[in-house]
C-alpha positions in Angstrom: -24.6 7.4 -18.0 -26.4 4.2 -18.3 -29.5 5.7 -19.6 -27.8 7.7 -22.4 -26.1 4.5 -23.1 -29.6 2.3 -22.9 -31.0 4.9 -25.2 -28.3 4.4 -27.9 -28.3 0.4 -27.4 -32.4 1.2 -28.5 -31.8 3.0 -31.7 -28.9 1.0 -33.0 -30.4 -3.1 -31.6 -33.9 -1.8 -31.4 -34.1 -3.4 -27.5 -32.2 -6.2 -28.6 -30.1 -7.8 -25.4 -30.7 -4.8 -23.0 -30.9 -7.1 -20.1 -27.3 -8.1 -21.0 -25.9 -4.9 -21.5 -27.1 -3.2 -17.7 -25.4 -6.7 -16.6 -22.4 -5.7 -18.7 -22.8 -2.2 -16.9 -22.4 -3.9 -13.6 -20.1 -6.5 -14.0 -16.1 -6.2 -12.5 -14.9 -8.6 -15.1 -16.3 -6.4 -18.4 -14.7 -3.2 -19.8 -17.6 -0.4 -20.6 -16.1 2.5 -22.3 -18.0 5.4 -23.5 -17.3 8.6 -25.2 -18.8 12.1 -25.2 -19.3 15.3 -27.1 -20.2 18.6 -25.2 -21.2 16.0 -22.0 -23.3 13.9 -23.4 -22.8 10.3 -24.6 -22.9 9.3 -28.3 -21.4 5.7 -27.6 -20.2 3.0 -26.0 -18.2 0.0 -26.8 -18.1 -3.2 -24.2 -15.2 -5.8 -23.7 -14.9 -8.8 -22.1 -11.2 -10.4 -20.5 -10.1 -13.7 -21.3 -7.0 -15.6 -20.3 -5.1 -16.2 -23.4 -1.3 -18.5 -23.7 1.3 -16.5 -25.2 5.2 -17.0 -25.2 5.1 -15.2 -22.1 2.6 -17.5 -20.6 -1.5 -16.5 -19.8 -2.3 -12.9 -19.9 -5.7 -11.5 -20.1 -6.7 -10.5 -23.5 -9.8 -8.3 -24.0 -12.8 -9.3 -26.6 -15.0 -6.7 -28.1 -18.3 -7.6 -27.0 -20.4 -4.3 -28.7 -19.7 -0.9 -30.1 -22.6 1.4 -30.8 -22.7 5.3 -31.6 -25.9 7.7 -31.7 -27.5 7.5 -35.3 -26.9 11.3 -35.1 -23.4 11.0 -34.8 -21.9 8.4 -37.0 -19.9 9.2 -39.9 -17.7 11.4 -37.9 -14.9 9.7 -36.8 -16.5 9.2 -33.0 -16.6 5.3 -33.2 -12.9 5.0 -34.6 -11.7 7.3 -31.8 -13.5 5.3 -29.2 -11.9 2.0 -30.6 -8.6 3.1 -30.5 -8.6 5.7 -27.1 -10.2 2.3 -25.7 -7.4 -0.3 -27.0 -4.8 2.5 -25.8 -6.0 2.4 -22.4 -6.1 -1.4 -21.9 -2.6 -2.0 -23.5 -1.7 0.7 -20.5 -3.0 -1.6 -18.2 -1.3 -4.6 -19.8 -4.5 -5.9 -21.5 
């Protein structure tokens, strides 16, 4: 999926920080989420963990880093969905 995503990272940062984002794509301690439409990607959004105090003491709290969808695509509801199936699964996971 990385090139899809790479290709998408182009259009919407014109190349800006692609180095970073293949590192993001490889890195344990990052969250990549993408979504799709009839198999093919139209986005991505990227968070980081950080330990955070609470009442309950540290927990790991995640940090959007990027969010970008297809220039074909936007408009449609595809970025909101991602946000929120994305936030879903990390409270699932205690995040």
């Amino acid at each position: 999926m990385l090139p899809e995503v790479l290709r998408i990272q182009v259009e919407v940062f014109n190349r800006e920080n692609r180095k970073k984002l293949v590192n993001y794509s490889k890195s344990f301690r990052d969250i990549f989420y993408v979504i799709k439409n009839n198999y093919k990607v139209i986005g991505y959004c990227i968070y980081y963990l950080k330990p955070a105090l609470s009442f309950k003491g540290f927990e790991m709290q995640s940090v959007l880093s990027a969010i970008a969808i297809d220039i074909n695509y936007r408009g449609k509801g595809f970025a909101e969905r991602l946000l929120k199936e994305s936030i879903d699964e990390m409270k699932l996971n205690g995040i």
